[in-house]
C-alpha positions as CSV (number, residue, x, y, z in Angstrom):
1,X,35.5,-24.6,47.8
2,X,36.3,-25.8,51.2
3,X,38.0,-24.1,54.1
4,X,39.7,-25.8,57.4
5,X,37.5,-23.9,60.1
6,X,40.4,-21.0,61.2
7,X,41.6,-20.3,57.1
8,X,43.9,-17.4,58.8
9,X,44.5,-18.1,61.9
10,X,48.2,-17.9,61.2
11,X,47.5,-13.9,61.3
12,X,48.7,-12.9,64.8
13,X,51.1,-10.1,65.2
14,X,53.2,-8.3,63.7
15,X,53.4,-9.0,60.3
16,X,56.0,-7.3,58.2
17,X,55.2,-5.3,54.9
18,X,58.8,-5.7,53.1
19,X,60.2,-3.3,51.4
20,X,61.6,-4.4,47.8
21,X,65.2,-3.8,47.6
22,X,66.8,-2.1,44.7
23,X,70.2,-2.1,43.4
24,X,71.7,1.0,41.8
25,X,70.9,0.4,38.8
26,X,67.3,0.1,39.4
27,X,66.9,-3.6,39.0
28,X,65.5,-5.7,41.7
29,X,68.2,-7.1,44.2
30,X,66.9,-10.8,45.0
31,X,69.8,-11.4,47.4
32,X,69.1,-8.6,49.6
33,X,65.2,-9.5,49.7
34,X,65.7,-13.3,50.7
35,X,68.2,-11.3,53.7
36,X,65.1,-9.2,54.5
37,X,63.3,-12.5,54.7
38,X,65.3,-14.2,56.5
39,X,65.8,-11.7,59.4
40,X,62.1,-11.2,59.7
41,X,61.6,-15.2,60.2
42,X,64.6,-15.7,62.2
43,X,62.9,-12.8,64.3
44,X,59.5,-15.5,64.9
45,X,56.7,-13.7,62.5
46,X,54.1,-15.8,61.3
47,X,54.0,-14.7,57.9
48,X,56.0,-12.1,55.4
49,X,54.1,-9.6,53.2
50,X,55.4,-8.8,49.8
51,X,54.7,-6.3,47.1
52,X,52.6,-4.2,48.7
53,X,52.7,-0.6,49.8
54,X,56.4,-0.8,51.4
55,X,57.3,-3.0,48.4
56,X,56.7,-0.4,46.1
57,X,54.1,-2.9,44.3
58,X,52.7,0.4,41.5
59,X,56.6,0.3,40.0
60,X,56.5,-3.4,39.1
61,X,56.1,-5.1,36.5
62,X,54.1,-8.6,36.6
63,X,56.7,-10.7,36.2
64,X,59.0,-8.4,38.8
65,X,56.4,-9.5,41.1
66,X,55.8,-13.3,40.3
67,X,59.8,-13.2,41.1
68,X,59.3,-11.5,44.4
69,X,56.7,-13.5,45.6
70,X,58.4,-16.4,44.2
71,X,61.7,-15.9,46.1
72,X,60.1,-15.2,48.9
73,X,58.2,-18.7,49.0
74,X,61.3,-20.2,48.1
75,X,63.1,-18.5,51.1
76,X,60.2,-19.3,53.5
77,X,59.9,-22.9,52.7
78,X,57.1,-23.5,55.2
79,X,58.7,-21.9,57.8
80,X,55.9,-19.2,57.5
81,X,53.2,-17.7,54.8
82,X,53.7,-15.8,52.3
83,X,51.0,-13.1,51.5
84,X,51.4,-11.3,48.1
85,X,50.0,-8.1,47.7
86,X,48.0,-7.9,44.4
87,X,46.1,-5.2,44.2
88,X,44.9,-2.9,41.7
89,X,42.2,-0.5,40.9
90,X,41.8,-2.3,37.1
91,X,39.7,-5.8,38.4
92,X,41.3,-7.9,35.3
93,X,44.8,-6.5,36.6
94,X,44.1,-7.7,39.8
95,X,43.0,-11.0,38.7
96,X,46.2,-11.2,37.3
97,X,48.2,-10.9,39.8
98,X,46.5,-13.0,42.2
99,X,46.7,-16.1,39.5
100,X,50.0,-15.5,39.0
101,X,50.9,-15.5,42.9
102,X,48.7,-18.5,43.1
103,X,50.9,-20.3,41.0
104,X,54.1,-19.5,42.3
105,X,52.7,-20.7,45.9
106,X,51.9,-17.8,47.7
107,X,49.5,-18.5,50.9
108,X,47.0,-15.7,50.2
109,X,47.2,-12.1,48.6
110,X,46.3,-9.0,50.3
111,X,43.8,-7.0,47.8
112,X,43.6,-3.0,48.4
113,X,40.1,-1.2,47.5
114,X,40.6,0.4,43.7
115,X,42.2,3.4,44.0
116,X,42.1,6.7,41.9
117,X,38.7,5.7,40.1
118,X,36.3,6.0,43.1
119,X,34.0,3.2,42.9
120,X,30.6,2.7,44.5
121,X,30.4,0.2,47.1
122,X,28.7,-2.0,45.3
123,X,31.6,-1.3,42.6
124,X,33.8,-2.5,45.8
125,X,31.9,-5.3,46.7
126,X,31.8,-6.7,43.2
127,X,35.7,-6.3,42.4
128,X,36.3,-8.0,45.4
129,X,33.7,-10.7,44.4
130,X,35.3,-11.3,41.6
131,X,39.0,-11.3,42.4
132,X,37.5,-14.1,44.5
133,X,36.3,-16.3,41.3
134,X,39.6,-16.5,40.2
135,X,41.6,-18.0,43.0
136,X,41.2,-20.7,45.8
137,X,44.0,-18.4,48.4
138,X,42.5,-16.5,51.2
139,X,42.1,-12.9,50.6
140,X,42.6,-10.1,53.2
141,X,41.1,-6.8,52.4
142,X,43.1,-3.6,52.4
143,X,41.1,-0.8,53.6
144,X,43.1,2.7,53.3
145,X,41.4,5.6,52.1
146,X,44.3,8.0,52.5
147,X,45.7,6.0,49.5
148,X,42.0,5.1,47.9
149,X,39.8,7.9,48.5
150,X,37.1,5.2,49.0
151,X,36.8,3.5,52.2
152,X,34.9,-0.2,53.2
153,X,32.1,0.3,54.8
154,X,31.2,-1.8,57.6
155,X,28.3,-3.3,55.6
156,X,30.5,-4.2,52.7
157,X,33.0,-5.8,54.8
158,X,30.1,-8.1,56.5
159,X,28.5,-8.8,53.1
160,X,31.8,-10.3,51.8
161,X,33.0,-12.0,55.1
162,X,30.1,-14.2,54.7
163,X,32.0,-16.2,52.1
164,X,35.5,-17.9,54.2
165,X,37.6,-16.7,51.4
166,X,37.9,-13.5,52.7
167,X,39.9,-14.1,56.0
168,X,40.5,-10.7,57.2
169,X,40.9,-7.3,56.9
170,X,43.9,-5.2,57.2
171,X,42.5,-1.6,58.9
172,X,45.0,1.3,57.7
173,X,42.0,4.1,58.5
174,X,43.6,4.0,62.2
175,X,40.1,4.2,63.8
176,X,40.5,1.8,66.9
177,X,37.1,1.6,67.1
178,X,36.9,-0.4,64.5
179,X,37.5,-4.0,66.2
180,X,35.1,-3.7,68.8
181,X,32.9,-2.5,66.5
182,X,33.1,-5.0,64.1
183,X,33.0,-8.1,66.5
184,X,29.2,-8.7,66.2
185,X,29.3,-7.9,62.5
186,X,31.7,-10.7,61.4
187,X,32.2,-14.4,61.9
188,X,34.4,-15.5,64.4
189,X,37.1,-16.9,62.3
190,X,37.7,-13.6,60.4
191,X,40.8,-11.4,61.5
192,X,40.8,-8.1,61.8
193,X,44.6,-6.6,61.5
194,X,45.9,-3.1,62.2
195,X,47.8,-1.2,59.0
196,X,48.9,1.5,61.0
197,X,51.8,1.3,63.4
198,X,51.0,4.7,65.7
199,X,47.8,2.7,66.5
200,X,48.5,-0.5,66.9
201,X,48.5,-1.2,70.8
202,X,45.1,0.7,71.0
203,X,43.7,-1.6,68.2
204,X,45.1,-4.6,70.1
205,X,43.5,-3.5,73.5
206,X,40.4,-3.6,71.4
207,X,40.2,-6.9,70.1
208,X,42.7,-6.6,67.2
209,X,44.0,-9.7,66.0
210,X,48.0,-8.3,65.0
211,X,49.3,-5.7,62.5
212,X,51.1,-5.4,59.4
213,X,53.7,-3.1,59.7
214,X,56.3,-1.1,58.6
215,X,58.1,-0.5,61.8
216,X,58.7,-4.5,62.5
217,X,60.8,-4.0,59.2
218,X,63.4,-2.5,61.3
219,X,62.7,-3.5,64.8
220,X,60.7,-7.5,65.1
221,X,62.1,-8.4,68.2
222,X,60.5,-4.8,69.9
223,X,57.5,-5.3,68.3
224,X,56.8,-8.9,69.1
225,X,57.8,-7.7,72.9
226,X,54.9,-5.4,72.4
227,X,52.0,-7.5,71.3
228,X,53.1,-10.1,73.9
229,X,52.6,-7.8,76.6
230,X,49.4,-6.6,75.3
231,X,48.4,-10.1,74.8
232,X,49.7,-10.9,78.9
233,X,47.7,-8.1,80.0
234,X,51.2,-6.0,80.6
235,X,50.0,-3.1,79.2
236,X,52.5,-0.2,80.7
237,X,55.2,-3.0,79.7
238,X,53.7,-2.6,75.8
239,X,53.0,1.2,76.3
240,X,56.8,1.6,77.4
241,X,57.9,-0.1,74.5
242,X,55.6,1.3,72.3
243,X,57.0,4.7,73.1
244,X,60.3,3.7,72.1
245,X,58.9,3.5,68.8
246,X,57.0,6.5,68.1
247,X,60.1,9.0,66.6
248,X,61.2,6.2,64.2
249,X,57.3,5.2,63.3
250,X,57.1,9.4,62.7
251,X,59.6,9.1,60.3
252,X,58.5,6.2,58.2
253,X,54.9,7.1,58.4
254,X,55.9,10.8,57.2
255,X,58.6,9.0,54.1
256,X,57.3,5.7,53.8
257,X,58.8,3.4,52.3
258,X,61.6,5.7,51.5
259,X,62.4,6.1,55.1
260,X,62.2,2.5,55.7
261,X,64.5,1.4,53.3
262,X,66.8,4.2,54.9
263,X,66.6,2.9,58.3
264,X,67.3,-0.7,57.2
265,X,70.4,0.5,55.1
266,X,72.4,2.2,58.3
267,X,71.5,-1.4,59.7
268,X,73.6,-3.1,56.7
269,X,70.3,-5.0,55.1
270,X,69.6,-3.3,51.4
271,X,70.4,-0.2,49.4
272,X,68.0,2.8,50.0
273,X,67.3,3.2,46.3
274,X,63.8,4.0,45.6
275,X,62.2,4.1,42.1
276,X,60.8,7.2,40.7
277,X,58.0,8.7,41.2
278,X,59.4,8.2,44.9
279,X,63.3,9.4,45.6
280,X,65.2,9.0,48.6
281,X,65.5,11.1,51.5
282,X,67.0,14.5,51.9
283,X,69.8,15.2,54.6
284,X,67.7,16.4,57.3
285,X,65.3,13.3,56.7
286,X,68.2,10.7,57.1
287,X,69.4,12.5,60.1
288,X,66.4,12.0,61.9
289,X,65.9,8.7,60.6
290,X,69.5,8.1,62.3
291,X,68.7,9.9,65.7
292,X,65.3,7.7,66.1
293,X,67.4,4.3,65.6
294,X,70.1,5.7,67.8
295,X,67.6,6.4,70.5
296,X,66.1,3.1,70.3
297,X,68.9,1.3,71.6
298,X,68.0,-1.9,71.3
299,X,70.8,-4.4,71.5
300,X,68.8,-7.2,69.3
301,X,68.6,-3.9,66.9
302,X,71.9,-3.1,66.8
303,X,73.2,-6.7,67.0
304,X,71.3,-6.3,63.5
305,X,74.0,-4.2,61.9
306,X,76.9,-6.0,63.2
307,X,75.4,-9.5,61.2
């Protein structure tokens, strides 16, 4: 299998992690995703995530998914890459999906560390490994052990980013250690991407290579303002903006993705219907979900709702 020399170096940013919209009766709404898409490349990102954690990835079905990522190819038409999440703590499952987002053209999948069953690291390492067998795409590694229980250890990670198919890791532990840390462990080529908004400008400051968000969702122009500052040295510029952020970024970390679907519904872009085991938000939830977007006042924001 052979790699160009950079296999990701598309992965700069702030990458959005789309929600999956929902019509009220449950079904997917297609028409409201390829919006979502839309917005986010009108807005400059460098690549769309789909069918992960914002996209509600554990209530589809297979073939829910293959559609997703599929529309989401069709809608990006070059324009930028399309990582599938397709994850699972069952390795065949996993294998799965990734052949079957393969095949609809999706640029690479993001694969989360098994959750619920509480593997070994070799356990880790050898999922991973063979998620890898099946598929020629570029993998990034999830690493979350709120979700998993289980984290990646540093050793793992190294062992694995010896093979080129695994082009980087997105970092939800919110340790911004991590990148410095990790620079002499791992080849050159291989990104390292934040998962978690509240840290992201510290993980940038610290040799982070972009983030995949929820917050962009709602607000891409802000946070490509931020990571250009950052990137320009304009750090109280990005600290300012960054602090815009942190009452909305509260709310979706506390509901997410049920307060991120809110937030882009009072901007007009998709119905806040969640599927169960996750429900929407209660009144005081929405209120200050409405009172953080309010206080944001940004006009490219706003402009949003008025499209």
């Amino acid at each position: 299998m052979t790699f160009p020399s950079h296999p990701a170096a598309w992965l700069t940013g702030f990458i959005p992690d789309l929600p999956t919209p929902f019509d009220e009766a449950g079904a997917v709404d297609l028409k409201a995703f390829e919006q979502l898409c839309e917005r986010q490349i009108a807005a400059g990102v460098s690549a769309l995530v789909v069918c992960d954690i914002a996209g509600e990835a554990p209530t589809l079905s297979p073939n829910e998914q293959e559609n997703i990522v599929r529309t989401a190819v069709d809608v990006a038409r070059g324009r930028v890459r399309v990582i599938a999440g397709a994850g699972s703590n069952a390795t065949s499952h996993a294998i799965e999906l990734t052949r079957r987002a393969e095949a609809v053209g999706a640029d690479a999948v993001l694969s989360v560390v098994p959750y619920y069953n509480k593997p070994m690291q070799a356990g880790i390492e050898a999922h991973f490994q063979a998620i890898a067998g099946s598929t020629r795409l570029p993998i990034i590694l999830h690493d979350i052990p709120s979700r998993t229980v289980r984290d990646l250890a540093d050793d793992t990670l190294a062992r694995l980013a010896e093979s080129r198919q695994f082009a980087a890791l997105r970092d939800s532990t919110g340790d911004v250690t991590r990148p410095e840390r990790l620079s002499t462990m791992l080849p050159s080529q291989f990104r390292i991407m934040s998962g978690h908004d509240a840290t992201a400008l510290a993980f940038f400051a610290a040799g982070g290579d972009g983030c995949i968000s929820m917050i962009s969702n709602v607000t891409p122009d802000l946070c490509r303002a931020i990571f250009s500052s950052c990137r320009q040295g304009r750090l109280q510029a990005a600290r300012y903006l960054q602090k815009r952020l942190e009452p909305l970024g509260a709310c979706l970390s506390q509901h997410n993705p049920a307060a991120l679907k809110y937030a882009l519904s009072l901007l007009g872009l998709m119905d806040p219907t969640t599927r169960l085991p996750l429900v929407e938000l209660d009144g005081p939830a929405k209120a200050a979900v409405a009172r953080a977007i309010t206080d944001i006042a940004d006009e490219d924001l706003l402009g949003a709702a008025e499209a």
